[in-house]
Backbone as CSV, one residue per row, in Angstrom:
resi,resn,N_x,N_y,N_z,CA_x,CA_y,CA_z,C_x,C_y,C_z
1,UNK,96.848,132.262,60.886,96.328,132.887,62.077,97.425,133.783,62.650
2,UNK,97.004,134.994,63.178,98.482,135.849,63.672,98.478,135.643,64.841
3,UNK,99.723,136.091,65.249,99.431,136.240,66.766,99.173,136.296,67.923
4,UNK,98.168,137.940,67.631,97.542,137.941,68.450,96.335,137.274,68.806
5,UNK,95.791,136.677,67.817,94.930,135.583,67.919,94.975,134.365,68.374
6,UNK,96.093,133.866,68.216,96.539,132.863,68.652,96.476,132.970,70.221
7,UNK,97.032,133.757,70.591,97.046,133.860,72.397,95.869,133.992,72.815
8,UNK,94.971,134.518,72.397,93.852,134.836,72.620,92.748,133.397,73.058
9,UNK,93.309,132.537,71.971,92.417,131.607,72.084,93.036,130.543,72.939
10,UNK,94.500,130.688,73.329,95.077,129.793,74.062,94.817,130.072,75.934
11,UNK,94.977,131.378,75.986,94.608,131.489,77.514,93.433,132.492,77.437
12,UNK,92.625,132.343,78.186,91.672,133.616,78.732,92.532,134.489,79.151
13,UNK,91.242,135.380,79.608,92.182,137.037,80.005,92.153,136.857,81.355
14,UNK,92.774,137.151,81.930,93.652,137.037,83.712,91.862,137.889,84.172
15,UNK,91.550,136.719,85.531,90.083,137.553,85.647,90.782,138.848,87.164
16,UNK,89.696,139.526,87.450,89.744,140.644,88.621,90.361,140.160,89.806
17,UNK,89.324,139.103,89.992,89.623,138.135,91.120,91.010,137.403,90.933
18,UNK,91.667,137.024,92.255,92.277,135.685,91.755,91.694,134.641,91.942
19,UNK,91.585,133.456,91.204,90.637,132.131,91.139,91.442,131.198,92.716
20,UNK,90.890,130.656,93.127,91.776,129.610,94.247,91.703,128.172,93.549
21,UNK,91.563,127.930,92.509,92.173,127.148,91.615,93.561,127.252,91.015
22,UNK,94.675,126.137,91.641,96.412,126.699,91.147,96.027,125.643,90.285
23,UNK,97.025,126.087,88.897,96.990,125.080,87.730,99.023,124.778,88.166
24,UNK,100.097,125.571,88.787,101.176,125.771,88.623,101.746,126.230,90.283
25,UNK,103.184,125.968,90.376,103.629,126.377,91.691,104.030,127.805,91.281
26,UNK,103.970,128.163,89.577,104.586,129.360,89.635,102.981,130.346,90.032
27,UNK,102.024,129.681,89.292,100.909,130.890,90.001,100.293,130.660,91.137
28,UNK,100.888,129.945,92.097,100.793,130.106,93.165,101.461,131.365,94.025
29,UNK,102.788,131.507,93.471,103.604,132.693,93.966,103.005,133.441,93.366
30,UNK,102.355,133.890,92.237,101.926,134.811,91.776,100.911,135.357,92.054
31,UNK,100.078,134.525,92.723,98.564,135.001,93.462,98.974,135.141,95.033
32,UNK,100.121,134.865,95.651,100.537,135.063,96.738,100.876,136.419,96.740
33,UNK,101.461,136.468,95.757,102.185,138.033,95.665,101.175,138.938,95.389
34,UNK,100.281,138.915,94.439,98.809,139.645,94.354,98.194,140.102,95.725
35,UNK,98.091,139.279,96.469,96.733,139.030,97.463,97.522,139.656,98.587
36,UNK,99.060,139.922,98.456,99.249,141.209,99.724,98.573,142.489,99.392
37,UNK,98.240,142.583,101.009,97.723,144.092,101.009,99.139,145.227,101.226
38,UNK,98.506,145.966,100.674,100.144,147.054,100.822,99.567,148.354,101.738
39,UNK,100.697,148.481,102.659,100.383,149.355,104.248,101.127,150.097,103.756
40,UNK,100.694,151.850,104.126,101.316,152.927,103.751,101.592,153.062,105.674
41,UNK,103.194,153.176,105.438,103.784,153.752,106.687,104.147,154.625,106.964
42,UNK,103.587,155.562,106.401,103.346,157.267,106.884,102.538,157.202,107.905
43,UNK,103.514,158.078,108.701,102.435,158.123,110.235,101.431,159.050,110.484
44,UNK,101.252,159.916,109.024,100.836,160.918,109.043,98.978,160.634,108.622
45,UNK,99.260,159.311,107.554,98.141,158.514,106.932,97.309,158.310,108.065
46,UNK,97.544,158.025,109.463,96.845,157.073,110.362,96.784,157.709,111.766
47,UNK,95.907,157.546,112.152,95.722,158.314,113.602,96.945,157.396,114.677
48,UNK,96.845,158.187,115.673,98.137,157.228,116.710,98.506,156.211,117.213
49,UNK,96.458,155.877,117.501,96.566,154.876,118.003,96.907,153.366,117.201
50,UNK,96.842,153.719,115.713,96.567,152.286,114.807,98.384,151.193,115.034
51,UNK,99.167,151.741,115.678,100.496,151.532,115.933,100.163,150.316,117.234
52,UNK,99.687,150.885,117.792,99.240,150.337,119.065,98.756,148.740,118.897
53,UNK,97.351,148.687,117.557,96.766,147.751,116.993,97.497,147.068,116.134
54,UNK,97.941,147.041,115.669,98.832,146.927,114.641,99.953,145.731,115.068
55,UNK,100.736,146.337,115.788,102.026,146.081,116.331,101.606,145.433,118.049
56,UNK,102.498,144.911,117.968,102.461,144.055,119.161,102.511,142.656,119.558
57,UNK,103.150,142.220,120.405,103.304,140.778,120.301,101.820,140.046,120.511
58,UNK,102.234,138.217,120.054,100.446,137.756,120.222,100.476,137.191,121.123
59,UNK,99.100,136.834,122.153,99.172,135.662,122.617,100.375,134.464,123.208
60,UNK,100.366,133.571,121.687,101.307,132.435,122.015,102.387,133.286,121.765
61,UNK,102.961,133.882,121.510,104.251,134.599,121.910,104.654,134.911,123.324
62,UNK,104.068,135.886,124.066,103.851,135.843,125.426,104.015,134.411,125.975
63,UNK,102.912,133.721,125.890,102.963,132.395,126.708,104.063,131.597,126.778
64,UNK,104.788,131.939,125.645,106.094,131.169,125.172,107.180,131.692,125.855
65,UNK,107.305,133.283,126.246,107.999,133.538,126.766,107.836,133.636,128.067
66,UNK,106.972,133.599,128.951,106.497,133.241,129.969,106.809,132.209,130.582
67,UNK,106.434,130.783,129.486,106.702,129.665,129.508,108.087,129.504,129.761
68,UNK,108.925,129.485,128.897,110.681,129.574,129.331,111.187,130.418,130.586
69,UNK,110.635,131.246,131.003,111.289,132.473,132.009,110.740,131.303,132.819
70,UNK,109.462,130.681,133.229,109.399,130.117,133.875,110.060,128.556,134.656
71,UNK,110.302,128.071,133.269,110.603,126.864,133.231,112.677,127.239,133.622
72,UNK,113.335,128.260,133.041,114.507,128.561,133.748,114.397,128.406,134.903
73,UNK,113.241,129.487,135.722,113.540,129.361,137.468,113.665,128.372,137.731
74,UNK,112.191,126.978,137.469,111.910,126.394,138.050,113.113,125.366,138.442
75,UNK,113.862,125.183,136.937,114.897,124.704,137.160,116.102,125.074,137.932
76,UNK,116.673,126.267,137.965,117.554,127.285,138.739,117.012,126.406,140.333
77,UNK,115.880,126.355,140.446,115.296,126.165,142.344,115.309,124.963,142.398
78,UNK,115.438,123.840,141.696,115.441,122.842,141.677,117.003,122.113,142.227
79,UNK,117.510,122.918,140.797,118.855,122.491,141.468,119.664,122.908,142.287
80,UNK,119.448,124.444,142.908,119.773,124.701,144.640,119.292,123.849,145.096
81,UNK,117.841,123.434,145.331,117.586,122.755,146.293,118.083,121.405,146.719
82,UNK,118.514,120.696,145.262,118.897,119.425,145.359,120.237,119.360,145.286
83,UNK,121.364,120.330,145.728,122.681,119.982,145.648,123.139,120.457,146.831
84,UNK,122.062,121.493,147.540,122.839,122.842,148.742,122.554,121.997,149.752
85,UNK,123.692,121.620,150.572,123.328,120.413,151.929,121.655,121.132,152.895
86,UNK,121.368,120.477,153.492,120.589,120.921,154.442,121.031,121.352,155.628
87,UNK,122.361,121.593,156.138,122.722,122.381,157.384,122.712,123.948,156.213
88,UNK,123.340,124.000,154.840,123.328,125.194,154.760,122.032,125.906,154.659
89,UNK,120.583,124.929,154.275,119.443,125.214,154.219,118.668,125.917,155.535
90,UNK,119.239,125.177,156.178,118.302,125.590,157.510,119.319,126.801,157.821
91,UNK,120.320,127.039,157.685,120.917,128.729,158.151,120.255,129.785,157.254
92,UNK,120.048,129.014,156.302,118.915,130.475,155.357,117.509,130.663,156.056
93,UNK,117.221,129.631,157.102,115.950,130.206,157.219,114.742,128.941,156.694
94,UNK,115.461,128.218,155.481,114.660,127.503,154.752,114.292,125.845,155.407
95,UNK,113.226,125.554,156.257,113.275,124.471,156.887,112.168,123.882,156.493
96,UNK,111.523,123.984,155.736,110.096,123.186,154.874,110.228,123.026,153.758
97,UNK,110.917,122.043,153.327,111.108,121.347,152.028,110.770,119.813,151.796
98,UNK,110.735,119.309,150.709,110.927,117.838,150.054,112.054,117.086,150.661
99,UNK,112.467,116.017,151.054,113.619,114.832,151.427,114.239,115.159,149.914
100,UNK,115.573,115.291,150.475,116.366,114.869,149.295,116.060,113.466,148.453
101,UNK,115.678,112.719,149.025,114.670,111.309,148.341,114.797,111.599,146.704
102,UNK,113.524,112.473,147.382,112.278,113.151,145.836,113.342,113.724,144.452
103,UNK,114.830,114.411,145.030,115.582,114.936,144.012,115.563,113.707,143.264
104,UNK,115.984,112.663,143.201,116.468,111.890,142.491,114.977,110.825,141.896
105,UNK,114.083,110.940,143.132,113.006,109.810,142.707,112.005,109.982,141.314
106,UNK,111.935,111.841,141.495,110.911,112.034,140.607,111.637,112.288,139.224
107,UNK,112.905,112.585,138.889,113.053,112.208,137.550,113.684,111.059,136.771
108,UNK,113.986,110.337,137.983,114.302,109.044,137.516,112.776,107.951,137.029
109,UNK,111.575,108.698,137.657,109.926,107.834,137.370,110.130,108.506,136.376
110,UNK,110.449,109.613,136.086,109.810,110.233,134.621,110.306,109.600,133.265
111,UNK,111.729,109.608,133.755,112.117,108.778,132.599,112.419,107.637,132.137
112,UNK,111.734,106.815,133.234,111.327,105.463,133.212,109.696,105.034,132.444
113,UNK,108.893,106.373,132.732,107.719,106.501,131.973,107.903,106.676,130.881
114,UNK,108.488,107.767,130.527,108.718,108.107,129.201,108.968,107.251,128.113
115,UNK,110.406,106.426,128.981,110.866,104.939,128.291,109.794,104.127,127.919
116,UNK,108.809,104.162,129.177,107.964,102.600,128.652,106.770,102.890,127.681
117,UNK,106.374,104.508,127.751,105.702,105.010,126.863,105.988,104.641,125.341
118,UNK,107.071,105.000,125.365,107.830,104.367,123.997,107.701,103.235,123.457
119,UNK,107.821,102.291,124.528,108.035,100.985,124.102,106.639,100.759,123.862
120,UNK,105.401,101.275,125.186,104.512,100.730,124.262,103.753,101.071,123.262
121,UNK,104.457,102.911,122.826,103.587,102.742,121.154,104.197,102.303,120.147
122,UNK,105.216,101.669,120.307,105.881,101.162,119.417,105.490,99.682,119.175
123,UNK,104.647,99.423,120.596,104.268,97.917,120.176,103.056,97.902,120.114
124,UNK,101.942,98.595,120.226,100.684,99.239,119.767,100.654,99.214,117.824
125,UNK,101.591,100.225,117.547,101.529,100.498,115.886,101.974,99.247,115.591
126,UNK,102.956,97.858,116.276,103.383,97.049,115.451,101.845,95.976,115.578
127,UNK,101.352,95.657,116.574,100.161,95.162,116.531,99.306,95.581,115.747
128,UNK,99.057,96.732,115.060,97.279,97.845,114.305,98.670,97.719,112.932
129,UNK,99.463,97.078,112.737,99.866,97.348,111.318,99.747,95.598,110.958
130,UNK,98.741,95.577,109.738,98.635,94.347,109.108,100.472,93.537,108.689
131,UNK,100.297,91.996,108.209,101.500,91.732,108.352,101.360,91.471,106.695
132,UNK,102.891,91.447,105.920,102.843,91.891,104.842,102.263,91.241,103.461
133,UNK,101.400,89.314,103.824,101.137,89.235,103.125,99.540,89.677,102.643
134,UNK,99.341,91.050,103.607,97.883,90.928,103.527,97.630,92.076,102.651
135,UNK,96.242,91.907,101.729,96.286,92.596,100.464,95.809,94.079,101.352
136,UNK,95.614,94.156,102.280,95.217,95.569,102.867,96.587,96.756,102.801
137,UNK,97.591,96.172,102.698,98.972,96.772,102.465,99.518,97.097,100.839
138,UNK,98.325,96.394,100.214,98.568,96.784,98.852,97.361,97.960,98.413
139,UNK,96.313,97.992,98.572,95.114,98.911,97.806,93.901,98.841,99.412
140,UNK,93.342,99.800,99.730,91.959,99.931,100.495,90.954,100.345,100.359
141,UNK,90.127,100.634,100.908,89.238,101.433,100.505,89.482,103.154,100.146
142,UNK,90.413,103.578,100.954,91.123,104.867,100.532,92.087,105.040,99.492
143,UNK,92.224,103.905,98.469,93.051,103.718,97.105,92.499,104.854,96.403
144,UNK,93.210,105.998,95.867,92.870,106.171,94.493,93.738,106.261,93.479
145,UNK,92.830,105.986,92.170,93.776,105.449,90.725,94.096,106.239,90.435
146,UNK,94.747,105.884,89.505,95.503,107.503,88.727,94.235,107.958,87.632
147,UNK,94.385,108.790,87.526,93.219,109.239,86.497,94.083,110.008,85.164
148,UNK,93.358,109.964,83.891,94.007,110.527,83.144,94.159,111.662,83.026
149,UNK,95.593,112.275,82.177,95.539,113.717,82.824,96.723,114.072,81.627
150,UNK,96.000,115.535,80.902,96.639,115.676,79.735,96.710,117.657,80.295
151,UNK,98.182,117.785,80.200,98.746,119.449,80.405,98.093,120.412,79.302
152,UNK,97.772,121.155,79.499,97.430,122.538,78.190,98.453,122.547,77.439
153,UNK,99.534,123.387,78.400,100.539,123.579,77.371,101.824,122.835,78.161
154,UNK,103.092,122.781,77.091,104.272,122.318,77.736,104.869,123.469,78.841
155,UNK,104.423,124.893,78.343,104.796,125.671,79.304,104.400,126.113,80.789
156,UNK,103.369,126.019,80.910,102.301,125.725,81.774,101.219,124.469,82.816
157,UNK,102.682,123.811,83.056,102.114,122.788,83.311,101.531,122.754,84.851
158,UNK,100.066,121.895,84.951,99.401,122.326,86.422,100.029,121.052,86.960
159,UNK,99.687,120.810,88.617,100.329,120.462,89.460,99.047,119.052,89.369
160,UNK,99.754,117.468,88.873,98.521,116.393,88.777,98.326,115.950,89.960
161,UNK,97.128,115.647,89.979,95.703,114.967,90.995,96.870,113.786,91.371
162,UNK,96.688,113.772,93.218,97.471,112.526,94.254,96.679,111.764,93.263
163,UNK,97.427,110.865,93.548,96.804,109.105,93.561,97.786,107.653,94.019
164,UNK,97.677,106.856,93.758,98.483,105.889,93.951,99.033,105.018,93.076
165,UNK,100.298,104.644,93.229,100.747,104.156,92.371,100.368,102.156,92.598
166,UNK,100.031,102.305,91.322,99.613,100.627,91.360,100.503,99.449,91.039
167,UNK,100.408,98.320,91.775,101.358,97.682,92.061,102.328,97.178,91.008
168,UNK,101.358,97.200,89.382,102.266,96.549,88.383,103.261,98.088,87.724
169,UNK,102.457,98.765,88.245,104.013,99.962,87.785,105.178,99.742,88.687
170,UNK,104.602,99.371,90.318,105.848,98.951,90.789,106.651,98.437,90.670
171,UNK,106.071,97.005,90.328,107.033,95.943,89.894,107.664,96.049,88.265
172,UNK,107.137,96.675,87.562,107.759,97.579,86.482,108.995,98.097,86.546
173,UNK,108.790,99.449,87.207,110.137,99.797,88.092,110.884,99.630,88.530
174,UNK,110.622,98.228,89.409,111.933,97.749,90.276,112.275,96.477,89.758
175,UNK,111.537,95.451,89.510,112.118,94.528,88.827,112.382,94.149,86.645
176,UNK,112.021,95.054,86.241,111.959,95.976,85.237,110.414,95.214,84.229
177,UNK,110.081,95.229,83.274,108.513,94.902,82.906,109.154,94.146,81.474
């Protein structure tokens, strides 16, 4: 058999489309790299406004920066307020505020919440997690087996089907078989 025959019968011909079936991580990059569109940046190609559309920040970008500019002040006013005595307050003018109290009360609750938040999902997941002699920690209803699975070629090898590894390969492995 020559050749070119040979190849022929080993792979099909590359179709139009790309398939969204990956057999490989390498044709994954390779259909990544396909499936860009390519922008001609001649400004001459495109009326004026398409710059406009085109370009520009999104959404959560904005908000994000919004978000921080904001969250600086808030802090910046926070901590004037909670360090600058109140005789110098009231010479600014500024006489309707929070008790110095609140500087200290409200982030000391927060991170007393935070703390106990912690503690209790940590004792939530230890309660909803079975204890280890129970076979639910070995296989469930969401088990799947390995299935058999044979490569085309050595060069070309596709990426095999999840599954789980079953317990006597484990103990294979670690305590040896």
């Amino acid at each position: 058999m020559d050749e070119g025959a040979r190849k022929t019968m080993e792979w099909p011909p590359p179709s139009t489309s790309p398939s969204l079936v990956v057999r490989s991580p390498r044709q994954t990059v390779s259909l990544i790299r396909n499936r860009r569109p390519h922008r001609d940046w001649n400004p001459s190609s495109k009326p004026p406004s398409f710059a406009a559309r085109d370009h520009g920040p999104k959404p959560s970008e904005v908000y994000g920066f919004v978000g921080s500019i904001t969250t600086v002040i808030a802090t910046a006013v926070y901590i004037a307020w909670a360090y600058t005595p109140e005789p110098a307050l009231r010479s600014l003018g500024i006489t309707y505020y929070p008790s110095k109290y609140w500087a200290l009360a409200v982030p000391s609750f927060v991170i007393v919440a935070v703390a106990l938040s912690m503690a209790i999902y940590m004792g939530l997941n230890f309660v909803a997690t079975p204890p280890p002699t129970s076979f639910s920690t070995i296989f469930d209803e969401n088990s799947r087996d390995r299935m058999k699975f044979s490569p085309a070629t050595e060069e070309e090898r596709p990426i095999e089907p999840i599954s789980d590894i079953s317990i006597d390969q484990i103990n294979n492995l670690m305590f040896g078989g």
